[in-house]
C-alpha positions in Angstrom: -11.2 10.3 7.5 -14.7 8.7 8.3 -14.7 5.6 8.1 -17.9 5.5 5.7 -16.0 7.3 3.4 -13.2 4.1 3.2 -15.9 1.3 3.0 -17.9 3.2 0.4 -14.5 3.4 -2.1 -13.8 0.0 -1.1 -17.0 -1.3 -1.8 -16.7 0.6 -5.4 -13.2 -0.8 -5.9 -15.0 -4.6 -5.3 -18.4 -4.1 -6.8 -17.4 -7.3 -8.9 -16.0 -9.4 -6.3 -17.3 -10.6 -3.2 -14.8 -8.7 -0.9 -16.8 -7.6 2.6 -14.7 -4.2 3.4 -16.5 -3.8 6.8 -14.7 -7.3 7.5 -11.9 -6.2 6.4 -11.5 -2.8 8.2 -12.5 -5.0 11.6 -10.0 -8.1 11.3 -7.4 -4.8 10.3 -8.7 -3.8 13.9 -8.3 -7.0 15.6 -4.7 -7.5 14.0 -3.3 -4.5 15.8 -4.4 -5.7 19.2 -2.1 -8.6 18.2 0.5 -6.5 17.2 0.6 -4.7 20.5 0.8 -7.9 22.7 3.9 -9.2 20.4 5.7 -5.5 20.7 5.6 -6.1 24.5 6.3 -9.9 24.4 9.8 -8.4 22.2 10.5 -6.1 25.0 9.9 -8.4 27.5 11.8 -11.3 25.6 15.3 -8.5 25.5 15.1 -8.3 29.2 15.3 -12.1 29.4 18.4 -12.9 26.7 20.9 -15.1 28.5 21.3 -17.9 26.9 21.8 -16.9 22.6 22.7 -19.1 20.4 25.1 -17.8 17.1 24.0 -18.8 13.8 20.5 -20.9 14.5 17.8 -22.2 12.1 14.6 -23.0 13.9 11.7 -25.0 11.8 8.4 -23.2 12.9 5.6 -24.6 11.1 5.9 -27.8 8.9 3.6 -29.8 6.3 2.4 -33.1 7.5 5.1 -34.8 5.3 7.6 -33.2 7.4 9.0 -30.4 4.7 9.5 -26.5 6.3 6.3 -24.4 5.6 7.3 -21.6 7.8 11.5 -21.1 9.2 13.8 -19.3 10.9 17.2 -18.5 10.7 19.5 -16.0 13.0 22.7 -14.6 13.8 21.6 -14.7 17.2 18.8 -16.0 19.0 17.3 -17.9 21.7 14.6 -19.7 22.4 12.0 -19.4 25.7 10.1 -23.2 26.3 7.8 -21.3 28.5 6.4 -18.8 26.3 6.7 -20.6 23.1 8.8 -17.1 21.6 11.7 -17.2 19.4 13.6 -14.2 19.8 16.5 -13.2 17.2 18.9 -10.6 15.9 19.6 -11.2 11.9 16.6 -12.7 11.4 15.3 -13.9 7.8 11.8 -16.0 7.9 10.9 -18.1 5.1 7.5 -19.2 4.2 7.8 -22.3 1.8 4.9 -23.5 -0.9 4.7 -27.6 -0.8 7.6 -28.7 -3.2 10.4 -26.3 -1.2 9.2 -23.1 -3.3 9.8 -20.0 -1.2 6.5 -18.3 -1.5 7.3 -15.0 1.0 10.4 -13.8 2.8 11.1 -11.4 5.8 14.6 -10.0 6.4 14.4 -8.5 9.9 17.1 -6.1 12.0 15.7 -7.9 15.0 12.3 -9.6 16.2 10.5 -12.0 18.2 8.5 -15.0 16.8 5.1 -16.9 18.1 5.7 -20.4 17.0 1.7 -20.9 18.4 0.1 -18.2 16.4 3.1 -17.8 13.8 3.5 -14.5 14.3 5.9 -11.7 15.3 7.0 -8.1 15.7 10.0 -6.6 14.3 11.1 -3.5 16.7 13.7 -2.3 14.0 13.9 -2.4 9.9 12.6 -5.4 8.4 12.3 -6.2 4.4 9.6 -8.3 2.8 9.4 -9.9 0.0 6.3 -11.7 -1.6 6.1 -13.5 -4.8 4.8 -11.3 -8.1 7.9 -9.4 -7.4 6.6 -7.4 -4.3 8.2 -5.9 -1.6 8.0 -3.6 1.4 10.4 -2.1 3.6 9.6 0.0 6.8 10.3 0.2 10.4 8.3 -1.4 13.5 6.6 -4.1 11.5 3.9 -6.9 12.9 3.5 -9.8 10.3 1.5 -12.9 10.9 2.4 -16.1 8.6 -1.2 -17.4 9.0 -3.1 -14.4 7.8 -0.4 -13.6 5.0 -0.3 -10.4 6.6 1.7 -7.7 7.6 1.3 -4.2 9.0 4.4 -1.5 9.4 4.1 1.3 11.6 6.5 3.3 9.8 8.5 4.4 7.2 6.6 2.3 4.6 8.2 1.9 1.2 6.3 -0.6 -1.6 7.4 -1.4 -4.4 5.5 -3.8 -7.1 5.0 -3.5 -11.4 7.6 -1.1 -11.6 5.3 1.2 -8.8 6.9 2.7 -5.9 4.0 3.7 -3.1 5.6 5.7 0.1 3.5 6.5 3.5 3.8 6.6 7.3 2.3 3.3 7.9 0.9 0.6 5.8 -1.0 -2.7 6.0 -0.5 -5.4 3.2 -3.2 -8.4 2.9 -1.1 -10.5 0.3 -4.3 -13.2 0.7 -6.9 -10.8 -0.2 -4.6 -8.3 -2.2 -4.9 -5.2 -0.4 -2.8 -3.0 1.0 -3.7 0.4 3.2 -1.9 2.8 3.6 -2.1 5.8 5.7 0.0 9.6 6.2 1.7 10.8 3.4 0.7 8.5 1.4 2.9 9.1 -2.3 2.6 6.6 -5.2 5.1 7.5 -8.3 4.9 5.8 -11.8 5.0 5.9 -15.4 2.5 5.2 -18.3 4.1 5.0 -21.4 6.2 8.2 -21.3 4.4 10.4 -19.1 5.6 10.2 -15.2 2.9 10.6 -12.7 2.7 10.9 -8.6 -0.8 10.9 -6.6 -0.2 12.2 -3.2 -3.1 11.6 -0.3 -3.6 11.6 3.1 -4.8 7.8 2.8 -5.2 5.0 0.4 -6.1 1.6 -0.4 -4.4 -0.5 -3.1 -5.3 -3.7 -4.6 -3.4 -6.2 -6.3 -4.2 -8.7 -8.6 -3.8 -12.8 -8.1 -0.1 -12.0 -9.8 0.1 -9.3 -7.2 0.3 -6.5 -10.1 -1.2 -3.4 -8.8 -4.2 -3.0 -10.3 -6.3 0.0 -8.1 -5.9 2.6 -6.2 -8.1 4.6 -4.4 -6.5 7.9 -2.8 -8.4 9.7 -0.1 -7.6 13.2 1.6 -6.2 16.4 0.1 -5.5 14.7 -3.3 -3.1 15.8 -5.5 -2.0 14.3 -8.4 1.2 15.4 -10.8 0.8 13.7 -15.1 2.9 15.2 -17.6 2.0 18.8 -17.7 -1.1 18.4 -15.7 -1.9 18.8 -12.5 -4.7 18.1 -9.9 -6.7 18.2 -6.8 -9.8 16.4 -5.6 -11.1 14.7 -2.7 -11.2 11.2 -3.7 -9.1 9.9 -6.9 -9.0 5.9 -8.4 -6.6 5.1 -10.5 -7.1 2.1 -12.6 -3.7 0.3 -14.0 -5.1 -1.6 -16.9 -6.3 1.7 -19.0 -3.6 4.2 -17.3 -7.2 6.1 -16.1 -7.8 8.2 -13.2 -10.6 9.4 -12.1 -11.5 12.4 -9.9 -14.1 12.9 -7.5 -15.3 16.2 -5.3 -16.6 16.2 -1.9 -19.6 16.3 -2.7 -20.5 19.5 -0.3 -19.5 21.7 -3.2 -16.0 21.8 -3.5 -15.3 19.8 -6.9 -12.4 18.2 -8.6 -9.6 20.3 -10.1 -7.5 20.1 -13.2 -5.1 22.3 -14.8 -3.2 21.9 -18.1 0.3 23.4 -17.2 1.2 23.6 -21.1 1.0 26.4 -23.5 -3.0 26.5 -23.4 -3.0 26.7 -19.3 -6.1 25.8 -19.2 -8.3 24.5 -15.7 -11.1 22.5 -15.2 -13.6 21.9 -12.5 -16.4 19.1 -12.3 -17.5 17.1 -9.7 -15.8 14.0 -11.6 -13.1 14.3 -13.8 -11.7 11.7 -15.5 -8.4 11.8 -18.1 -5.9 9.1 -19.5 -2.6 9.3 -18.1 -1.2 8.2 -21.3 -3.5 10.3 -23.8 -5.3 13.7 -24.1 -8.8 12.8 -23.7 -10.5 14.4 -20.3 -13.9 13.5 -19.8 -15.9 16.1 -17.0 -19.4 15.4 -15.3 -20.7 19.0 -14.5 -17.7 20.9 -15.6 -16.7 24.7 -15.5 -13.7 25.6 -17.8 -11.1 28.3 -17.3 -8.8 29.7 -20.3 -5.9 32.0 -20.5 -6.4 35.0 -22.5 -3.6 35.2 -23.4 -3.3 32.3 -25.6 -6.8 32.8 -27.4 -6.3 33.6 -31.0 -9.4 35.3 -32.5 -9.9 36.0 -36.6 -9.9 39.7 -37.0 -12.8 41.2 -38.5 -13.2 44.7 -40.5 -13.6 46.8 -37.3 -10.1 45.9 -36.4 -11.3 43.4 -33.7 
């Protein structure tokens, strides 16, 4: 996928905020690097456990009136002076609003903790949750309290306003309120009473202040599955507040495909399509429209025709 292609729909998905994808895309960048070094520092950490402790809580980060902003809480861990690293088995870290609030939790198989940079890695399953009734589970997972971010490598599962989004890896930005995701990327819902799934190769979500989804923008060998119809495009954004998606073609020629698997079986092409999840309006820019013979019903005139 080029990356002109993501900063273009990102830029489209923000052209009434002041949102700097470029930024974005490089701090994404920059937050892997930091991913890598706490991966090693948790291997590294396992080949140094002698001394665990059972059932621990260790305050990481607290507000100048002394109350927890950031803990930690184990079945097992220990603690290296020298490094400043927490590492744990049964971990569950709690990020607290002022007032004792939980604001963000992360349930973790196992993981290693940077009380400098309050960050860690999770080498096996970890389970988030954010307020807005978010939450992401996946394996191999870097989060960072600071940035209200975190980044699994694998086996990504969201879930957030009744939407379930599945993919190979996914980053969620709960200060900005954007997610990416990448490979296999699967989101499922329902408007009203018509189920619908949009299947990419990429795609970038964002949330509202709530964190309600509220975009998506699907890139890659789009296909997307409403009721009776069906799809393919390049590019699709679906918009949550009027249950709209819109279709886009590359561009180079190939356009945007819709078929109506019902009795009329119709398709249409267009370099953007646009239809209502919920309704039966379609809306075409440049559109060629394919019908089944079958089910044409024409008057009969004198000749027998």
């Amino acid at each position: 996928m080029r990356l002109s292609i993501e900063i273009l729909c990102l830029m489209a998905a923000f052209t009434a905020q002041a949102f700097d994808s470029a930024e974005w895309l490089g701090q994404r960048k920059l937050l892997g690097y930091e991913a890598a070094r706490l991966s090693k520092a948790y291997a590294k950490c396992c080949r140094s456990v002698s001394e665990a402790a059972e059932s621990i809580e260790i305050p990481v980060e607290a507000y100048p009136d002394g109350s927890v902003k950031l803990g930690l809480a184990a079945k097992r861990a220990q603690i290296f002076i020298n490094t400043g690293m927490v590492w744990g088995e049964g971990v569950t870290i709690r990020q607290m609003k002022r007032g004792g609030e939980l604001e963000a939790k992360i349930d973790a198989d196992n993981c290693v903790v940077d009380r400098e940079t309050r960050s860690g890695w999770v080498d096996g399953h970890a389970h988030a949750e954010f307020g807005g009734d978010v939450s992401l589970d996946g394996d191999k997972v870097y989060f960072s309290a600071y940035e209200e971010y975190l980044a699994i490598y694998t086996n990504t599962v969201l879930k957030a306003d009744g939407k379930e989004l599945r993919s190979v890896r996914a980053d969620y930005d709960n200060q900005n309120g954007v997610a990416m995701f990448d490979g296999a990327v699967e989101l499922t819902g329902a408007e009203g009473k018509v189920d619908y799934a949009i299947n990419a190769s990429q795609a970038f979500v964002f949330l509202s202040g709530t964190n309600e989804l509220r975009r998506v923008v699907a890139l890659g060998g789009v296909r997307i599955k409403s009721g009776d119809r069906s799809g393919a495009c390049d590019r699709a954004v679906y918009t949550r507040g009027d249950s709209k998606i819109v279709m886009y073609g590359d561009g180079d020629g190939r356009k945007a495909q819709l078929a109506d698997g019902s009795k009329r079986n119709n398709k249409i092409e267009g370099d953007r399509i646009t239809f209502w999840i919920d309704g039966e309006q379609v809306e075409v820019v440049d559109s060629a429209v394919t019908v089944d013979a079958k089910e044409m019903k024409l008057p009969i005139g004198a000749n027998g025709l």
